[in-house]
C-alpha positions in Angstrom: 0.0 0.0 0.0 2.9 2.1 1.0 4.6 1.6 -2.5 1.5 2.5 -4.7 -0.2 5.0 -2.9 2.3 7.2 -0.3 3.7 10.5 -1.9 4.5 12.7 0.9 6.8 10.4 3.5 10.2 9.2 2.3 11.2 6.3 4.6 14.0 3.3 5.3 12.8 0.4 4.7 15.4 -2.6 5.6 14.3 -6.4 5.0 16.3 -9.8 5.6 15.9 -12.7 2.7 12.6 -11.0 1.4 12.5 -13.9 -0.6 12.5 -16.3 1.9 9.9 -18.9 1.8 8.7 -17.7 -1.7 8.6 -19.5 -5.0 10.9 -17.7 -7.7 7.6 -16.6 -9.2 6.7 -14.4 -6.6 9.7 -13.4 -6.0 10.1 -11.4 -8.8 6.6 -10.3 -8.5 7.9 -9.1 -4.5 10.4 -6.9 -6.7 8.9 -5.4 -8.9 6.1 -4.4 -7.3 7.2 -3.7 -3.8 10.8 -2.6 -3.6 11.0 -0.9 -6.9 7.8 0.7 -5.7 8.9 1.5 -2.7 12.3 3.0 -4.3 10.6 5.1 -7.1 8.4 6.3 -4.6 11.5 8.1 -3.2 11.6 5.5 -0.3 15.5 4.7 0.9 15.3 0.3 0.8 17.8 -1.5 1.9 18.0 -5.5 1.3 19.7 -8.9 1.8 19.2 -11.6 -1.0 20.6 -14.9 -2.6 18.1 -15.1 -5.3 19.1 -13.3 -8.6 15.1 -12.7 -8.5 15.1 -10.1 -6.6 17.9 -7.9 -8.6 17.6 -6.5 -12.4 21.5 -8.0 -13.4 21.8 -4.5 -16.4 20.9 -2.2 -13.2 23.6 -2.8 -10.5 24.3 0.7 -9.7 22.2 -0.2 -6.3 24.1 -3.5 -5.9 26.3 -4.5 -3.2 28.4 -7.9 -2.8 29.6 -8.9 0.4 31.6 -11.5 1.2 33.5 -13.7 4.1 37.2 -13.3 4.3 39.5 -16.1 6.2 38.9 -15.0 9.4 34.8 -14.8 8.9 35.1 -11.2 8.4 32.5 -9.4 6.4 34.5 -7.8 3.4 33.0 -5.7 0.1 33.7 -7.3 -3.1 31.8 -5.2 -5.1 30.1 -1.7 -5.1 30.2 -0.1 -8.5 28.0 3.3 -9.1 28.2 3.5 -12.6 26.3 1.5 -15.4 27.1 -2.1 -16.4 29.8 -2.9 -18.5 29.4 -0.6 -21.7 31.4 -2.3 -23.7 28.1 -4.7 -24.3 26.2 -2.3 -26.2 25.7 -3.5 -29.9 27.7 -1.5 -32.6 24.9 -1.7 -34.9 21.8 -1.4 -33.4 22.9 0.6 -29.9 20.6 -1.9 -27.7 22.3 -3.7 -24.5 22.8 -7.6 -24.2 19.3 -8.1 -22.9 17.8 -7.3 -26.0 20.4 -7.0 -29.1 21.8 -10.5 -27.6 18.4 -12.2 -25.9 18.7 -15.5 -27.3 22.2 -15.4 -25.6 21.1 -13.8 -22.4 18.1 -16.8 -22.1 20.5 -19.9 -23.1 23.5 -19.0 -20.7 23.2 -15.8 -18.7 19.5 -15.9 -16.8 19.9 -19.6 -15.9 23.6 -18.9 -14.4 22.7 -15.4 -13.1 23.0 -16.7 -9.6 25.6 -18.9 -9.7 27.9 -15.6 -10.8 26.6 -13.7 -8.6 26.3 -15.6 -5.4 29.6 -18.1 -5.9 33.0 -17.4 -4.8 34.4 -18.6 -7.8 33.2 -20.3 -11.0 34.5 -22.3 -14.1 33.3 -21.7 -17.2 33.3 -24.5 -19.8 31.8 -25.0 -23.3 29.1 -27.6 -23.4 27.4 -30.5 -20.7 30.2 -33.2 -21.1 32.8 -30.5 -19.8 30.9 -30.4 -16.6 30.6 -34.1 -16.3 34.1 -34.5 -17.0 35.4 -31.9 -15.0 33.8 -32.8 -12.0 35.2 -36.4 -12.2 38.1 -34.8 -12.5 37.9 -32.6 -9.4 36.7 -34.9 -7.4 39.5 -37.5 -8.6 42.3 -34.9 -7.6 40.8 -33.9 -3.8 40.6 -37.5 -3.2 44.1 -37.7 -4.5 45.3 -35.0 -2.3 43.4 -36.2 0.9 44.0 -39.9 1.3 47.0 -39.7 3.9 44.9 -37.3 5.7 43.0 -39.2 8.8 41.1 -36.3 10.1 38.7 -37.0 6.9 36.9 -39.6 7.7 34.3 -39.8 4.7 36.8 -39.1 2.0 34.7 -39.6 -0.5 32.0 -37.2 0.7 34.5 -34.7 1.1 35.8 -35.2 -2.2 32.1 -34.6 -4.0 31.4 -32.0 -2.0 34.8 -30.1 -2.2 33.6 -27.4 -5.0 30.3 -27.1 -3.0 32.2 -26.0 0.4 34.4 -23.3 -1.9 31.4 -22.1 -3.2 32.8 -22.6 -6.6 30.5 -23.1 -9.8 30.9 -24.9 -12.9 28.5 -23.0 -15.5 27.8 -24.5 -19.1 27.9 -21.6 -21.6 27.4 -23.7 -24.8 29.8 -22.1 -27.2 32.4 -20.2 -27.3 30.8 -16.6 -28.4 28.4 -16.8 -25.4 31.5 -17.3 -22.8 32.2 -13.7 -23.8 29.4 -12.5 -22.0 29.7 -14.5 -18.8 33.3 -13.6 -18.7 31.9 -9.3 -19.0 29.9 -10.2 -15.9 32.4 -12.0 -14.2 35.0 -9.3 -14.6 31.7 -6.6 -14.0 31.2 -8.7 -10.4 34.6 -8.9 -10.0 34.2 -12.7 -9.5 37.0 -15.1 -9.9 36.8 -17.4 -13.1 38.6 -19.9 -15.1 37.4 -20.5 -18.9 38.1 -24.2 -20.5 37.0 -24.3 -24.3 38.0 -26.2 -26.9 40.5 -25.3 -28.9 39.0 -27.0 -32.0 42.5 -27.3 -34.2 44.9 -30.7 -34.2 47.7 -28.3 -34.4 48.5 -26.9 -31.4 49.5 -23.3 -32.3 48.5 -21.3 -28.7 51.5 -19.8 -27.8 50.8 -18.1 -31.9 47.1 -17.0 -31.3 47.9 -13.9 -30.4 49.2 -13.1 -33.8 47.4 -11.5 -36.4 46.1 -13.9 -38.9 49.0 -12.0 -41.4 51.9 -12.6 -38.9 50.6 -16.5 -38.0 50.6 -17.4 -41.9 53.8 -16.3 -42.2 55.0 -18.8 -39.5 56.5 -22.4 -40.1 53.4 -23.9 -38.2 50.9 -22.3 -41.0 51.7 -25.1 -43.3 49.7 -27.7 -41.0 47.3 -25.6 -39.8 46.2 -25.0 -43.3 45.5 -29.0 -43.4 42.9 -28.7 -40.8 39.8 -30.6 -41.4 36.5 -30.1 -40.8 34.1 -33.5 -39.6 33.5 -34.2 -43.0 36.8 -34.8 -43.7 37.1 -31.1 -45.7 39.9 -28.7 -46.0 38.5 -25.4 -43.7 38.7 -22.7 -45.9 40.9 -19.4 -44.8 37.9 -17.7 -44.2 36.6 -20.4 -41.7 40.3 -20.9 -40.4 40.6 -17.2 -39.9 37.2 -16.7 -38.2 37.7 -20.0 -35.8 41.3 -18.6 -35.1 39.8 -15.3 -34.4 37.2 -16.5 -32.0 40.3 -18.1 -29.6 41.9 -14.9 -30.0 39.0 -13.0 -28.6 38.7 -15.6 -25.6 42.5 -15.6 -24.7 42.4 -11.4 -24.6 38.8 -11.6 -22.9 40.3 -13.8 -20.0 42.6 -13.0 -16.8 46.4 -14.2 -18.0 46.6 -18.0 -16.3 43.2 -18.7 -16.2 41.8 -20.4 -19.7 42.6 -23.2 -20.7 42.4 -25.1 -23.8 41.5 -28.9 -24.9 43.2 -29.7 -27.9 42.2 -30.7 -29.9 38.7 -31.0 -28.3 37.5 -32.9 -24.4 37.2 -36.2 -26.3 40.4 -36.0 -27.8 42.0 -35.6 -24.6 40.4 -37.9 -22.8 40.8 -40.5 -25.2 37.0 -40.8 -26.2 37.5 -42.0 -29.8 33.6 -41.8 -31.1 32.3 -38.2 -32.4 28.6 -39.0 -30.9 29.2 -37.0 -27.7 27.1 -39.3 -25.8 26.9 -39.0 -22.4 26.4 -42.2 -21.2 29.5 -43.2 -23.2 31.7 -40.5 -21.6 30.2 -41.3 -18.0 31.1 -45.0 -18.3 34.7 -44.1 -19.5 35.4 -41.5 -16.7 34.1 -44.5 -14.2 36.7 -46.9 -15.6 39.7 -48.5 -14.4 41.8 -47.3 -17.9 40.6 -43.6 -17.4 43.5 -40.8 -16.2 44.2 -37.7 -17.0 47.6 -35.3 -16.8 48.4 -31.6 -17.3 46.3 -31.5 -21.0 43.0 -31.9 -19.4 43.9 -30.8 -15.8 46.9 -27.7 -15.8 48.5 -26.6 -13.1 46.7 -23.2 -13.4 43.4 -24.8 -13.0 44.7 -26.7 -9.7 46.1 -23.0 -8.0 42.2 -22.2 -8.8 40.9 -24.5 -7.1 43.2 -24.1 -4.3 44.3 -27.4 -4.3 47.7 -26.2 -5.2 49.5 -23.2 -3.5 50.2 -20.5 -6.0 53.8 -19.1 -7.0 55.3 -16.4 -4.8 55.0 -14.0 -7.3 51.4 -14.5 -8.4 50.2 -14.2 -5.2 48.8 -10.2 -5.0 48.1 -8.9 -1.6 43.7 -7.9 -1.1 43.0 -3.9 -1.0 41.7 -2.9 1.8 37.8 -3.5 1.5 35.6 -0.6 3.7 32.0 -1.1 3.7 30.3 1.7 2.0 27.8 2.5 4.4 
């Protein structure tokens, strides 16, 4: 009543969880029509939330992170005034993401809008299989790490449950243009990431992609690229070449230095899955066997300091700014 009908009071309103007990339905419905109306009616709200329901993710001038430190303190992580990220604006028709790029907003953004912004950390991979396999793979390495340690006693519990503890995330972003996106957010949030794609060549040219397409023709390593093949057994053409070459490019300057990785020449290659059918089943019953490991090409040592399952270098370890809350 307050939000549609009061003009003359400005009060402070402060709620906990507002969304507690409340199907996602009505919690957007709690938001828009109570705390937006309540703010545009000049009303000062304050809020606590883990649903992405109750926040519009292209308005987060209003938004503020928090989260635990080491020692359970409360720190800031993120409290940015201006808009978001306009380097998302379309060249061409001057509309943001959420409408010049819906399609990609609905297939990877909404359903992983809370898992960026309510994780500590998240991995960003390129299709389903990359989850399945990573997460046997994760789960393969804690158990490796922890099995001289007696003060675990269910080992194997701990070992499923190790990303869940971190607060860590593995999001699907099926494709590599739509990781673009989820990286912008990630850096937007400030949120840690690491992005694992494919890297979709037999030739394994990456310490080149940052070349122009000019400079890496001229190079010795050209003259097998060139005999890349497509499924059907087909020469690419340059034009394909350059535009799949391109498309690493853009992922390798879009990403923090040390934190992509790529499969080469796809997951299946790597982990020795020789059929082109992607099935699942297949893939689930390999990672399950007896013959299945995995080294350094499906697992890097960069990936492992993520995870924090690996203490990082001396020198890539950056001391925290000082985080004051702002109010």
């Amino acid at each position: 009543a307050i939000a549609e009908t009061n003009t003359e009071d400005e009060c402070l309103f402060l709620f906990e969880e507002p969304e507690s007990f409340l199907h996602e339905n009505h919690q957007e419905y709690f938001y828009k029509t109570v705390l937006c109306g309540l703010a545009e009616k000049g009303h000062q709200v304050i809020y606590t939330t883990h649903s992405d329901k109750m926040i519009d993710p292209f308005d987060t001038k209003g938004l503020i992170r928090l989260e635990q430190d080491e020692k359970n303190q409360t720190v800031c992580k993120y409290n940015k005034t201006e808009d978001f990220s306009p380097e998302q604006i379309d060249e061409d028709t001057g509309e943001i993401i959420n409408m010049s790029r819906y399609n990609e907003f609905i297939k990877t953004i909404e359903p992983n809008l809370n898992r960026i912004l309510f994780s500590k950390k998240v991995i960003l991979v390129e299709g389903p299989n990359d989850v399945l396999v990573y997460k046997t793979a994760i789960k393969k390495k804690v158990l490796d790490l922890i099995q001289d340690n007696a003060e675990i006693i269910n080992k194997e519990r701990y070992a499923e449950t190790y990303l869940n503890f971190h607060n860590i995330s593995i999001i699907c972003h099926h494709g590599k243009g739509t990781a673009q996106y989820l990286i912008q957010l990630c850096k937007w949030f400030e949120l840690d990431y690491y992005v694992i794609n494919d890297w979709d060549f037999e030739t394994n040219f990456i310490a080149y992609v940052s070349k122009s397409f000019d400079e890496l023709k001229a190079l010795p390593v050209w003259a097998s690229i060139a005999q890349e093949k497509n499924s059907k057994g087909e020469l690419y053409s340059e034009a394909t070449l350059k535009k799949m070459i391109g498309t690493n490019r853009n992922l390798v300057a879009s990403a923090k230095e040390g934190q992509i990785h790529f499969n080469v020449k796809k997951l299946e290659t790597v982990i020795g899955y020789k059929s082109n059918d992607k099935n699942s089943l297949s893939i689930w019953e390999l990672l399950n066997s007896d013959d299945f490991t995995f080294d350094e090409q499906l697992f890097p040592e960069s990936l492992e300091r993520f995870l924090e399952l690996k203490e990082s270098e001396p020198d890539e370890i950056i001391a925290e700014e000082e985080n004051d809350l702002p109010f």
